[in-house]
FIKOLDO-209989 format. One record per residue (C-alpha): residue in one letter; x, y, z. Coordinates in nm, 4 decimals. Layout:
REM FIKOLDO-209989
A|X|Y|Z
...
This chain:
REM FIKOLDO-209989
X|-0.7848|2.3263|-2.3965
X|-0.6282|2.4906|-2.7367
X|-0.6364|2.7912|-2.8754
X|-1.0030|2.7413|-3.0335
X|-1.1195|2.6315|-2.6751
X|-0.9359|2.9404|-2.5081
X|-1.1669|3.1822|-2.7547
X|-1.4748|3.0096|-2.6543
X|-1.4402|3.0379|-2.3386
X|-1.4688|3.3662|-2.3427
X|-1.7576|3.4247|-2.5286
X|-2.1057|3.4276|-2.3878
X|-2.2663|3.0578|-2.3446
X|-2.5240|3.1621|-2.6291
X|-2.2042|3.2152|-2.8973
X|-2.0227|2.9923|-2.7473
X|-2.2200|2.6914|-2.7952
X|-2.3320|2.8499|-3.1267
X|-1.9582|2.8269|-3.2526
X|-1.8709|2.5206|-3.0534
X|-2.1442|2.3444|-3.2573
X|-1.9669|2.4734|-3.5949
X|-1.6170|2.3457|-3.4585
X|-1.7788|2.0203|-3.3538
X|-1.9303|1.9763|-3.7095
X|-1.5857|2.0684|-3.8400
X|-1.4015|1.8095|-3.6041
X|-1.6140|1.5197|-3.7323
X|-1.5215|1.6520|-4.0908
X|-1.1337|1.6496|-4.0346
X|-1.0610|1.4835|-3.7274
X|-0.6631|1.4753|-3.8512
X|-0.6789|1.9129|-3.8051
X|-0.5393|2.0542|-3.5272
X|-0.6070|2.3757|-3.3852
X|-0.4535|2.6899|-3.3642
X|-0.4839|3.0678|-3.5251
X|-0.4696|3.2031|-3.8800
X|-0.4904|3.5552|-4.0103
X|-0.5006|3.6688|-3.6439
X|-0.8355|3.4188|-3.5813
X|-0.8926|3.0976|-3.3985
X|-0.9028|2.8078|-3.6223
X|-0.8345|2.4481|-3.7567
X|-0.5361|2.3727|-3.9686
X|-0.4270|2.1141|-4.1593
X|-0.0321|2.0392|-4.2594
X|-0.0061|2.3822|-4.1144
X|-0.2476|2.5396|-4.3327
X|-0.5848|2.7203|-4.2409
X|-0.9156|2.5137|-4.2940
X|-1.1719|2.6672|-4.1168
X|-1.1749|3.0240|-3.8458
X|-1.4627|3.0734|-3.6329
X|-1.4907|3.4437|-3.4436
X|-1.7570|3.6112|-3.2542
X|-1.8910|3.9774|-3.2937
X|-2.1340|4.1760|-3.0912
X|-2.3872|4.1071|-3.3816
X|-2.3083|3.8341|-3.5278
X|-2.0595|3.4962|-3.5293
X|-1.8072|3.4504|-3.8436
X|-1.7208|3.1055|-4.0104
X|-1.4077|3.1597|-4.2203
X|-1.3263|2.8811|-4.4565
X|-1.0604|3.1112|-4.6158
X|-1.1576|3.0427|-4.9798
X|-1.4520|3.2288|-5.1866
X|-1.4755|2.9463|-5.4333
X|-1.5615|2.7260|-5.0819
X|-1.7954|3.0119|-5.0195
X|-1.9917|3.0427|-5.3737
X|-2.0049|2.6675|-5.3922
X|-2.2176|2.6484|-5.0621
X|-2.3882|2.9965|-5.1276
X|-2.7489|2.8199|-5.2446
X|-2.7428|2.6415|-4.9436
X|-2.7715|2.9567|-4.7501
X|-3.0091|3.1308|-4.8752
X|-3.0957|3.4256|-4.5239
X|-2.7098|3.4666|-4.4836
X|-2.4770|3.7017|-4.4801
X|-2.2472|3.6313|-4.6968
X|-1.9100|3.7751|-4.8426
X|-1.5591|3.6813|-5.0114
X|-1.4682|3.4223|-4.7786
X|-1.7205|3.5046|-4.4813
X|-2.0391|3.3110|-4.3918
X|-2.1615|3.5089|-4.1002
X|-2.4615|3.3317|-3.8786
X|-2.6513|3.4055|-3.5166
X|-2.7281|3.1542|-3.2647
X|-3.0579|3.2262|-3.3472
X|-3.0197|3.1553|-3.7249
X|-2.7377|2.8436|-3.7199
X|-2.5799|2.7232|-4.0221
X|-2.8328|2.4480|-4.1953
X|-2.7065|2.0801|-4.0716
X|-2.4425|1.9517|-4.3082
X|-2.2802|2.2785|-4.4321
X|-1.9441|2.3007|-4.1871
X|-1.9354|1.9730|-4.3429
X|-1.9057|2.0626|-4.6756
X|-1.6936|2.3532|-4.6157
X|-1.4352|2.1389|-4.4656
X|-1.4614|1.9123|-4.7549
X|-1.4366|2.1297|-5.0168
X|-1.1687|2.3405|-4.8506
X|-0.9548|2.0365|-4.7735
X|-0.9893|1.9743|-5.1203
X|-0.8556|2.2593|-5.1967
X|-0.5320|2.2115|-4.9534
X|-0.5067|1.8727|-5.1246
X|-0.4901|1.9622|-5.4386
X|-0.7620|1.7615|-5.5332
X|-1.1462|1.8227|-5.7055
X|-1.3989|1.8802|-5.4099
């Protein structure tokens, strides 16, 4: 297990599985990330670099894709969520709309790359 793994595995089975969906989604997206922590968060990396942190509160769960321009380019897609520079916050209840992690992760590993998302 890695260090995203470790952090779910802590977490209740309803956030758990809520944010084990999200990493899933993200997997698919960048299968070439690996994981471990950034800013003090679990999360996937690529070259090294943070793509995408998940993290749990007592009120809601946290998707991180460490970029507001990833943010505001996904915003319309969300309309419900909480949203703030570089946040995306979500409840089991309320999951992220199919195909979003998916964009995140492309548009952030644009962004890494140095290329147009």
């Amino acid at each position: 297990m890695g260090t995203i793994g470790d952090y779910l595995s802590g977490l209740p089975a309803e956030q758990r599985e809520a944010l084990q969906r999200v990493v899933d989604d993200a997997v698919r997206a960048a299968p070439d990330a690996d994981e471990g922590t950034s800013y003090g968060m679990p999360a996937l990396r690529l070259d090294g670099r943070p793509l995408l942190g998940v993290r749990a509160s007592a009120k809601h769960l946290s998707v991180f894709p460490f970029s507001p321009a990833v943010v505001d380019a996904v915003a319309g897609e969300l309309d419900g969520f909480s949203l703030s520079k570089g946040t995306i916050r979500f409840t089991p209840g309320q999951p992220l709309p199919d195909g979003v992690v998916e964009r995140l992760v492309r548009l952030r590993r644009a962004e890494l790359e140095g290329e147009p998302g």
